[in-house]
C-alpha positions as CSV (number, residue, x, y, z in Angstrom):
1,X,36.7,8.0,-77.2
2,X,38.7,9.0,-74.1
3,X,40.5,6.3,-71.9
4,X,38.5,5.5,-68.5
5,X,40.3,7.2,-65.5
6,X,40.4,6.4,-61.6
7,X,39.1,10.0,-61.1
8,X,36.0,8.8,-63.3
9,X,35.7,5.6,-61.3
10,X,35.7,7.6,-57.9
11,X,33.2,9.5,-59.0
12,X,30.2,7.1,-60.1
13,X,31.5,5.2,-56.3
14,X,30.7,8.6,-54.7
15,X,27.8,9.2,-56.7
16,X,26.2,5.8,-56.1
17,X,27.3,6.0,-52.2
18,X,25.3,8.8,-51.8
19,X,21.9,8.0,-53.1
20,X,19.4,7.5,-50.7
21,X,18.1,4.0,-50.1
22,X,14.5,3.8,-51.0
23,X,13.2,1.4,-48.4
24,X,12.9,3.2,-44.8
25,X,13.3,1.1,-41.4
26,X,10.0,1.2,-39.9
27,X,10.5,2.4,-36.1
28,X,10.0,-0.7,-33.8
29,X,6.7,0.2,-32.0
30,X,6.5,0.1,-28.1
31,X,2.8,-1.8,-28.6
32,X,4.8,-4.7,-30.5
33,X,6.6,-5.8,-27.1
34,X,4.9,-8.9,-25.6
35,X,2.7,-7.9,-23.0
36,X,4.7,-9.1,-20.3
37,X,7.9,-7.2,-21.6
38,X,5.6,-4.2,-21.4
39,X,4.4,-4.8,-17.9
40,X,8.4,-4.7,-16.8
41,X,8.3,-1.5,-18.9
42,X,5.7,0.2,-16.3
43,X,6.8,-1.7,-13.1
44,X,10.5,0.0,-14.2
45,X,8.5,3.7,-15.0
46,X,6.9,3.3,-11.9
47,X,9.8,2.1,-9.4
48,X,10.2,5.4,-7.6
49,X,6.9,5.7,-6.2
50,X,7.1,4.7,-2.5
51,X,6.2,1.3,-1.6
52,X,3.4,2.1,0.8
53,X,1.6,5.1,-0.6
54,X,-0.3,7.4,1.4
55,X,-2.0,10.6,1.5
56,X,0.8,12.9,1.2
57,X,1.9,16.3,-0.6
58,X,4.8,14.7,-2.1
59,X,2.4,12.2,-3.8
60,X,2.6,15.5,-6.8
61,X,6.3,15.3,-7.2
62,X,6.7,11.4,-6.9
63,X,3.8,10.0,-8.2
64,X,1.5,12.4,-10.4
65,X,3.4,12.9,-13.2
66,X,4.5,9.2,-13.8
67,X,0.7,8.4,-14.0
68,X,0.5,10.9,-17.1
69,X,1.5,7.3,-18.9
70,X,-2.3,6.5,-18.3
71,X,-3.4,9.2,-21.0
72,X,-1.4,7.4,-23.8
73,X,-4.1,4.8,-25.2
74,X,-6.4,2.2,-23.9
75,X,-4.5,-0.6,-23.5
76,X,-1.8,1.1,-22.2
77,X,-4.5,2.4,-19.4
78,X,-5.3,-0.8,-18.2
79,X,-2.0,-2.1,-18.4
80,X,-0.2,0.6,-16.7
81,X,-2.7,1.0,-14.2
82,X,-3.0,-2.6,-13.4
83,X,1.0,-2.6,-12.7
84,X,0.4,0.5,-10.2
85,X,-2.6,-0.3,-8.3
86,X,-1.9,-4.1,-7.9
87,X,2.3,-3.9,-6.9
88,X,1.8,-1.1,-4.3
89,X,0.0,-0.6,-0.9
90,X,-2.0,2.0,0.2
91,X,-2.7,3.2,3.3
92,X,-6.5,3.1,4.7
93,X,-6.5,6.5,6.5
94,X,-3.7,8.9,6.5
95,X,-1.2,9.9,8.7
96,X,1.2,12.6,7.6
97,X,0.7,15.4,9.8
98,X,-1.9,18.7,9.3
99,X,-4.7,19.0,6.9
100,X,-4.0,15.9,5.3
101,X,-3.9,13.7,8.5
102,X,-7.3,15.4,9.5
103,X,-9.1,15.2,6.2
104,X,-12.6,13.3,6.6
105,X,-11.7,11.9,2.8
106,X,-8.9,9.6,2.9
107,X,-7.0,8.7,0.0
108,X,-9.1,5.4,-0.7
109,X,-12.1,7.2,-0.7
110,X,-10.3,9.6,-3.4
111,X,-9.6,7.3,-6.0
112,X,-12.2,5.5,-8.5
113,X,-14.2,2.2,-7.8
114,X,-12.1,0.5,-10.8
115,X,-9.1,2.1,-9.1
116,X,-10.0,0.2,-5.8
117,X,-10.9,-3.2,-7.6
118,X,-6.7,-3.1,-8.6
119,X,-5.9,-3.1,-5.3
120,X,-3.9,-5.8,-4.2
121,X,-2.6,-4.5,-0.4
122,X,-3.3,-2.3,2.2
123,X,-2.1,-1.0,5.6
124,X,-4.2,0.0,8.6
125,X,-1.7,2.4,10.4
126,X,-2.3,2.6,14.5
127,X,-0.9,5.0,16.8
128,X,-0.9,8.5,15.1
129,X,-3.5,10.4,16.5
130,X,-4.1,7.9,20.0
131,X,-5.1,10.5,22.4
132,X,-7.7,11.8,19.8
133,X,-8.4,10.1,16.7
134,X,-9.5,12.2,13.6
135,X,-12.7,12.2,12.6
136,X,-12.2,10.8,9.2
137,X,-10.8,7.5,10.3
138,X,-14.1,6.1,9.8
139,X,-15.0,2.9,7.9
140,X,-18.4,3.7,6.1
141,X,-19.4,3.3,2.3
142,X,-17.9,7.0,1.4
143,X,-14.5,4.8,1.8
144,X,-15.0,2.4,-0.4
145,X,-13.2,-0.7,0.9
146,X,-16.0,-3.0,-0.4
147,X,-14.1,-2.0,-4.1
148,X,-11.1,-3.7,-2.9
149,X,-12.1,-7.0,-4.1
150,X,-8.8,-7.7,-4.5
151,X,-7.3,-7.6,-1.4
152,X,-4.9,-10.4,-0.4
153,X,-2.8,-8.7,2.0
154,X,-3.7,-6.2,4.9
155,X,-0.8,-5.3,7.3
156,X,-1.4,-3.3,10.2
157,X,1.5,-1.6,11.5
158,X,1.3,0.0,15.5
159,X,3.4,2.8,16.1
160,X,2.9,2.8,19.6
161,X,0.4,1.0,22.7
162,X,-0.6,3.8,25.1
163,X,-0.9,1.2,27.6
164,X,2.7,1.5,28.5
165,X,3.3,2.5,31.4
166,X,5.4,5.7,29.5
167,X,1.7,6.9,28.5
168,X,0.8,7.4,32.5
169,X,-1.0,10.8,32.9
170,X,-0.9,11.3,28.9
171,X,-4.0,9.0,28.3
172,X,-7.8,10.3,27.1
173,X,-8.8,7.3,29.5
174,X,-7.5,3.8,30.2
175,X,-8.1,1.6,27.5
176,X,-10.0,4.1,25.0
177,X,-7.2,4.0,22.5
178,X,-7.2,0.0,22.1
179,X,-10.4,0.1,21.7
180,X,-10.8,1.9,18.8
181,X,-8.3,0.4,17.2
182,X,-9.9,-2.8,18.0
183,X,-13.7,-1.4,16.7
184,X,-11.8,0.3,13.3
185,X,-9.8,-3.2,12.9
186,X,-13.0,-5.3,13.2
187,X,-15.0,-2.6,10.8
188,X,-12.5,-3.1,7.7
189,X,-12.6,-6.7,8.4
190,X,-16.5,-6.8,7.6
191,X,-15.6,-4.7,4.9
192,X,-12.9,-7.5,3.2
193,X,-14.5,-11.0,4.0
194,X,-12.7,-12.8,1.0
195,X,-9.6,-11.4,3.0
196,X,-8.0,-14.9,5.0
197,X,-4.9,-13.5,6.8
198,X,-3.9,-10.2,9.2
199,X,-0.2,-9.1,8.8
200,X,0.8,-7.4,12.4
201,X,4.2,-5.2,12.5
202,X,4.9,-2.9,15.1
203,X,7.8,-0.6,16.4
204,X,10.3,-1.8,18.6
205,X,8.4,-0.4,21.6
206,X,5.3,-2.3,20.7
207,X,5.1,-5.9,22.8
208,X,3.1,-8.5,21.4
209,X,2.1,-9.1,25.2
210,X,1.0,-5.7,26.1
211,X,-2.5,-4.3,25.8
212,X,-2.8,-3.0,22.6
213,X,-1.9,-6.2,20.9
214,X,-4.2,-8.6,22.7
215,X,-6.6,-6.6,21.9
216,X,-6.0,-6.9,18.2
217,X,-4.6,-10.3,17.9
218,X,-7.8,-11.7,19.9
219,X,-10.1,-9.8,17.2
220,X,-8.5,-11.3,14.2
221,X,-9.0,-15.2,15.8
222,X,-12.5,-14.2,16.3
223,X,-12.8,-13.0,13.1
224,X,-11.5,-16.1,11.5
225,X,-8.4,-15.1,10.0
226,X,-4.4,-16.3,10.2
227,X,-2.4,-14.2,12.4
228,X,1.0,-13.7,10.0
229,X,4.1,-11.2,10.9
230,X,5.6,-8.5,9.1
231,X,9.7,-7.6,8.6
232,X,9.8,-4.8,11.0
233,X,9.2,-6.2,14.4
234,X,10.5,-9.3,13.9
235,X,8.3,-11.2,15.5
236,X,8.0,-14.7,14.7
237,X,5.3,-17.5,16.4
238,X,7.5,-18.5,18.5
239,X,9.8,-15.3,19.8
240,X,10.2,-16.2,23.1
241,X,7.2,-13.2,24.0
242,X,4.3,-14.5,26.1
243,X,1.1,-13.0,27.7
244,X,1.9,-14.5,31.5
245,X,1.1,-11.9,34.0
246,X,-2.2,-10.1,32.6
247,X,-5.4,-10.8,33.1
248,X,-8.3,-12.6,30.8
249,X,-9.7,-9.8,29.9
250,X,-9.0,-5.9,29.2
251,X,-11.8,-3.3,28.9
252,X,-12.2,-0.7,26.1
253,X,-13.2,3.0,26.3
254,X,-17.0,2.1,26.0
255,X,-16.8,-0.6,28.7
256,X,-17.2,-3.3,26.6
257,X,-14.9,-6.8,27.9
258,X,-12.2,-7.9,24.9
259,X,-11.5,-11.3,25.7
260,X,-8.1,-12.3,25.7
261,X,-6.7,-15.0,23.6
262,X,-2.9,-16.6,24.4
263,X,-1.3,-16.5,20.9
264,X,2.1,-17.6,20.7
């Protein structure tokens, strides 16, 4: 019987070092997360989507293909989908310019009543289109808003209050502009009557005592809802803007009087 070597012990180490383990790690499965780990998941896969989302043909390259994450299972659908629809806003009616400002189906009106129900914000956009609205900016049941069941917030932003005097010889007639913003304002109101609050925001141009807000700030107290501010303007409800100098009342395009209310 031969004498037991290091080479021989080397060996059987090697040999035994090399054997493949029988028991396999399973793979950790993304379903096994808790649900609210998985909702971070999405909010993360979605985080380059723009924060107000609109009608746009950019929508393809930023937002499309992140929404392929809807095709991966049930749960994941309603998860996923939930995260989108309920942490962004859309816009009522479009207003990047050409085909897509003038289409007579909005974006809203696009998307799928359980789409709609997710919804959590929207903006009304005013001033694109002031000397000759598109026809699509309509509120009527091919829109959908009575879907949004889930509104809590609704911002409307002016771009710009063709009362100013800068709009002198530029306007379709005095007070047409405010007063279809006023009609389409008080339209998706009807259309959201769980909704308690109006978020205003503006452009620096806009004055809370010109025309164009009065108008709109005087709706929403009629209507019943809170007046509340948004980032971009600034304003606040006590500012230092006030309404001295105009009169009770304005008159829109059709004739009809908009009472004036003095909000601070």
């Amino acid at each position: 019987m031969g004498a037991l070597t290091l080479d021989d012990l080397s060996s059987g180490l090697t040999t035994r070092a090399l054997k493949p383990s029988k028991e396999k790690k399973k793979p950790f499965r993304f379903m096994d997360l808790p649900s609210e780990l998985r909702i971070k998941v999405y909010a993360h896969h979605f985080v380059d989507a723009p924060a107000v989302i609109d009608l746009d043909p950019d929508n393809w390259k930023k937002i499309h293909h992140r929404l392929a994450i809807l095709r991966t299972c049930r749960t994941i659908y309603h998860e996923a989908s939930y995260t989108f629809y309920s942490t962004h806003t859309f816009r009522l009616f479009p207003t990047y310019p050409g085909r897509h400002f003038k289409t007579k189906k909005p974006l809203l009106a696009r998307m799928k009543p359980r789409q709609r129900g997710l919804i959590n914000s929207l903006e009304l956009r005013l001033g694109p289109g002031w000397s000759k609205p598109p026809r699509g900016w309509v509120v009527n049941p091919a829109l959908g808003i009575t879907d949004c069941v889930n509104v809590r917030k609704l911002t409307v932003f002016v771009e710009c209050d063709p009362s100013d005097g800068i709009f002198n010889g530029f306007r379709r007639s005095d007070g047409f502009y405010e007063g279809f913003s006023c009609d389409l304002l008080r339209d998706v109101l009807k259309e959201l009557p769980h909704l308690d609050r109006v978020h205003f925001d503006a452009w620096t141009s806009v004055k809370k005592s010109g025309a164009m807000m009065r108008g709109l700030f005087d709706l929403t107290t009629q209507q019943g809802r809170k007046i509340c501010w948004g980032p971009e303007r600034g304003w606040t409800d006590f500012d230092g803007e006030d309404f001295s100098g105009l009169g009770p009342t304005l008159h829109n395009g059709a004739g009809i009087k908009i009472t004036i209310a003095t909000h601070g």
